[in-house]
C-alpha positions, 0 to 999 in steps of 0.5 A: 678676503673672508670666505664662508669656508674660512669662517667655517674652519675658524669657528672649528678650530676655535671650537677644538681649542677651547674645548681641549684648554677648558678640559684640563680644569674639570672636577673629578668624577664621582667614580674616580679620575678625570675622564677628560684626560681621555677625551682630550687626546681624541680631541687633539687627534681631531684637531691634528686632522683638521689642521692637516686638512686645512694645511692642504688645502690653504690654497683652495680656502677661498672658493666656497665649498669647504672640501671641495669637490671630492668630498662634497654632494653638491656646489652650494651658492654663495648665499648658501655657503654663506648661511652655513657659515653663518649657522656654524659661528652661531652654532660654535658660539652657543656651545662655547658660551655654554661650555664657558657657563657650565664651568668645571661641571663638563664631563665629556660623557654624562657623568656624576661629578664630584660637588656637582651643581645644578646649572640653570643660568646663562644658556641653560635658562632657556634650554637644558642642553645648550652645548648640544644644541650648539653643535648640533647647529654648526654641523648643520651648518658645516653640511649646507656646503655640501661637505660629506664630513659636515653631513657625516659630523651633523648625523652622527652628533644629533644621534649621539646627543639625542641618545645622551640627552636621556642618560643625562637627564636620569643622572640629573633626575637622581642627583637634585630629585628636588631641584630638577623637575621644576627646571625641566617644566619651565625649559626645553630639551634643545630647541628653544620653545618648542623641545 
C-alpha cells in the first residue's frame, strides 16, 4: 500500500541520489577545484541519515505521519498528509528536471564556472531559480505532516535560497552583462507570474 509518508521518503531519496550521482560530472570553478567534492560528502552524510531513519522506522512507514509522534507538531489528516506528499513529489521533480537541464553548469554554491553558460530553457524559461523553487515546494510539503524536520528543512532552505538568490543574480549580472537583464525582465525569481 502507498502511503504519503512513503511517497515523501521516496521523493527524498531520489532527490539525494540524483543529486550526489550528478555532482561528480560539473565544470570546474573558475577559482580552481571542483567544489562539489565537498558537497557530495554532506550530502552522503544527509543520506546516510535518512536511511537511518527510514531503516528504523520501516515498520511505522505506513501510518500517515512521516516521524511519527515524537518529532511532529500535529497528526495531519489523510487529505493533508496526502497533499504533502503530493507537493514533495512535485517539488522534488522540478528540482530534479532543472538540475538535469542545467547540466555540468551546477555548482552547490553560486559560483563562476569555467565556460559557463546562460541557461534560459526548460524550467529556467519560466523562473530563474527553479532548483530553489523546487526545494522550496518539497520542504513545504514535508512539513504539512507535521514533521518538526519538514518545518526545520522548509525554513532553513527558503532563508538560505532567498539569501542566494541575490549573489547568484550578481554573479550572473557580471558574467552576461548583455544577455541577463532582458531574461530577468521576461521571467520570475521563483514563483511563476508573480516573483
Amino acid at each position: 500500500m502507498i502511503t504519503p509518508a512513503a511517497v515523501i521518503i521516496t521523493s527524498w531519496i531520489s532527490f539525494l541520489v540524483v543529486w550526489i550521482g550528478l555532482s561528480f560530472f560539473v565544470k570546474r570553478d573558475v577559482r580552481g577545484g571542483r567544489s562539489a567534492r565537498a558537497y557530495q560528502v554532506r550530502i552522503l552524510v544527509v543520506m546516510i541519515v535518512v536511511i537511518l531513519v527510514v531503516r528504523s522506522a520501516r515498520h511505522r512507514v505506513l501510518h500517515t505521519n512521516l516521524f511519527f509522534n515524537r518529532a511532529s507538531l500535529f497528526l495531519p489528516s489523510l487529505s493533508l498528509a496526502w497533499i504533502g506528499a503530493v507537493l514533495t513529489a512535485i517539488g522534488v521533480a522540478v528540482a530534479i528536471w532543472a538540475r538535469l537541464y542545467l547540466g555540468r553548469n551546477w555548482s552547490p554554491v553560486p559560483a563562476r564556472k569555467e565556460e559557463h553558460e546562460l541557461v534560459t530553457g526548460g524550467p529556467y524559461a519560466a523562473i530563474r531559480h527553479p532548483i530553489y523553487t523546487g526545494i522550496i515546494l518539497a520542504a513545504l510539503g514535508t512539513a504539512l505532516t507535521g514533521s518538526i524536520i519538514g518545518l526545520c528543512i522548509f525554513i532553513y532552505a527558503t532563508t538560505v535560497f532567498l539569501f542566494r538568490v541575490g549573489k547568484e543574480e550578481r554573479i550572473m549580472l557580471e558574467l552576461f552583462p548583455d544577455a541577463y537583464p532582458p531574461y530577468q525582465s521576461r521571467t520570475k525569481r521563483l514563483v511563476p507570474f508573480l516573483w
